[in-house]
Residue frames relative to the residue before (quaternion, step in Angstrom):
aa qw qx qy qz dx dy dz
X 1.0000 0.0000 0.0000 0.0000 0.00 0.00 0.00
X 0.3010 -0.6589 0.6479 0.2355 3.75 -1.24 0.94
X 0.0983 -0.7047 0.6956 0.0992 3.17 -1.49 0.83
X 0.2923 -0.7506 0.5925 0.0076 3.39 -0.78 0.86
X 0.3729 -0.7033 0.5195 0.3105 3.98 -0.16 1.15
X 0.4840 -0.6456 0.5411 0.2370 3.38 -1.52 0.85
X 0.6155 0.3965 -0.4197 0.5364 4.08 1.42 -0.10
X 0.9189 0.2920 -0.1774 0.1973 3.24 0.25 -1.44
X 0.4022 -0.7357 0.3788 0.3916 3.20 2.26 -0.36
X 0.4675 0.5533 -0.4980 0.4768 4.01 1.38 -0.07
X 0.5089 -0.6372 0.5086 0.2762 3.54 -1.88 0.01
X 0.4874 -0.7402 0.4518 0.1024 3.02 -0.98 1.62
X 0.2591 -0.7064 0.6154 0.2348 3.81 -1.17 0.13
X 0.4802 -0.7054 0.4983 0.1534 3.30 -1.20 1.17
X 0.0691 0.8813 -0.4467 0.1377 3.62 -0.32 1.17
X 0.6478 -0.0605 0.0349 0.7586 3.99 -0.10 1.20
X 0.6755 -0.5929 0.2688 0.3463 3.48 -0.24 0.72
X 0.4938 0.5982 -0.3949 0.4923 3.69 1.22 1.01
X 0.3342 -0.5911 0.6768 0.2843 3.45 -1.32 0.05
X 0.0135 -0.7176 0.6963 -0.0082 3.19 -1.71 1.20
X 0.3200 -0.6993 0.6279 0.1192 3.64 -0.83 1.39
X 0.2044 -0.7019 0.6523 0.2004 3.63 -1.14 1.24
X 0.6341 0.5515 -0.4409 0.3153 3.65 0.69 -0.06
X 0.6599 0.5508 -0.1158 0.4978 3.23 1.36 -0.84
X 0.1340 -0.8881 0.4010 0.1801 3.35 0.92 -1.34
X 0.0815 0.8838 -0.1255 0.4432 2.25 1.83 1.49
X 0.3011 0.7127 -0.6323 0.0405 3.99 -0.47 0.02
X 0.1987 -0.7170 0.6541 -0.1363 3.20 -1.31 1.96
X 0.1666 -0.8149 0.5532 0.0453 2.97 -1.21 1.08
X 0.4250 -0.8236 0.3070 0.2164 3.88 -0.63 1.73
X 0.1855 -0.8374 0.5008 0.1162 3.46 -0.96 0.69
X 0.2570 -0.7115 0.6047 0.2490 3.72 0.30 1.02
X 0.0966 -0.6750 0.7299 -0.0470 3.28 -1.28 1.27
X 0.5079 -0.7551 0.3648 0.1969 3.46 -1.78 0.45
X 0.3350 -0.8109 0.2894 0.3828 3.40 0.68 0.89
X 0.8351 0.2323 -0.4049 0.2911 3.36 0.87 -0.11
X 0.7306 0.2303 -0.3442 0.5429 3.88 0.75 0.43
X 0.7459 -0.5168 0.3434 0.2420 3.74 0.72 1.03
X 0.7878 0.3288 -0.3574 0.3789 3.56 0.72 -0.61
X 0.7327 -0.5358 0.1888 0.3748 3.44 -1.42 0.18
X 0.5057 -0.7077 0.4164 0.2646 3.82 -1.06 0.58
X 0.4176 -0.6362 0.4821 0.4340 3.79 -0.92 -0.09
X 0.3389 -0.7469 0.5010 0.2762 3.31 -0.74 0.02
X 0.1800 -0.8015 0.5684 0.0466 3.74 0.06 1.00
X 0.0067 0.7793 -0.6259 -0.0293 3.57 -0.73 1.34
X 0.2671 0.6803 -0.6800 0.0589 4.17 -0.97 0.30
X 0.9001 -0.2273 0.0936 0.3597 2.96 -1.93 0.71
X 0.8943 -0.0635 0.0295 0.4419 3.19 0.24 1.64
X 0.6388 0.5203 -0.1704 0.5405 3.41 0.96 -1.14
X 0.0982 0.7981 -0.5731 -0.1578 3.61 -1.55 0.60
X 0.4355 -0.7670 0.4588 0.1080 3.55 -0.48 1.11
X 0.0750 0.7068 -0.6954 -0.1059 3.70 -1.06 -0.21
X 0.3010 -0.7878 0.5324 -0.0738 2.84 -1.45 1.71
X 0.1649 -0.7559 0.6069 0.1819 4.03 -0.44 0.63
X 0.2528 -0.8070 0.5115 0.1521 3.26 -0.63 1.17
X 0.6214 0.6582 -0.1324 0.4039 3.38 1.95 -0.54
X 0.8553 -0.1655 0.1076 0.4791 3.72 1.27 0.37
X 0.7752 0.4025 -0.1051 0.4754 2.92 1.36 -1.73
X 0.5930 -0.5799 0.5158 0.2144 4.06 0.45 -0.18
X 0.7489 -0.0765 0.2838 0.5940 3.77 -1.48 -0.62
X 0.0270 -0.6035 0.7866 0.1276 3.64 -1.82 0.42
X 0.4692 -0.5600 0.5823 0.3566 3.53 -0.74 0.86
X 0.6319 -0.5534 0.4808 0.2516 4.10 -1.46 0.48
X 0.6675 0.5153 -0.1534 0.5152 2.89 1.63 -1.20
X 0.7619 0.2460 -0.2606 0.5395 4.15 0.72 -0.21
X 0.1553 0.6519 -0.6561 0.3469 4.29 1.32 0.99
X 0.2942 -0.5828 0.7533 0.0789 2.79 -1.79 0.78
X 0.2862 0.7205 -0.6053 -0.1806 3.93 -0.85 -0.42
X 0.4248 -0.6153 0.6541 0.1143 2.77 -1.93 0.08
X 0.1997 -0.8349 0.4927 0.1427 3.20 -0.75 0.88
X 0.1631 -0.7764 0.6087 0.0049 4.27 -0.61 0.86
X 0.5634 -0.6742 0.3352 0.3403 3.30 -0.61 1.22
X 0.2190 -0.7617 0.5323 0.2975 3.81 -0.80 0.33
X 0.2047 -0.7944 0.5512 0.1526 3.22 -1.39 0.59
């Protein structure tokens, strides 16, 4: 997955399961969002496999129509 920083718009590198912008000096953390009512997804892990759950109406989100957001890590 490309992550694109939320200030500088460059591509970010995925590190300890975060994103860290060298232009920015930055480290963002992703939020799998639902593309269709905005709020956040579950993350379903099993044997290998990773799911994304809408707890809000909609069911399964294909991997392939996530949204995320990124929130500064600390």
């Amino acid at each position: 997955m490309e992550a694109l920083c939320p200030v500088c718009h460059t591509a970010m590198d995925e590190v300890s399961g975060h994103f860290h912008c060298a232009t920015c000096s930055s480290d963002y953390q992703p939020q799998a969002i639902c593309p269709d009512c905005g709020k956040p997804l579950q993350v379903l892990k099993a044997c290998g496999a990773v799911d994304y759950f809408c707890q809000h109406g909609h069911g399964l989100i294909s991997k392939k129509r996530v949204k995320y957001e990124y929130t500064l890590h600390h």
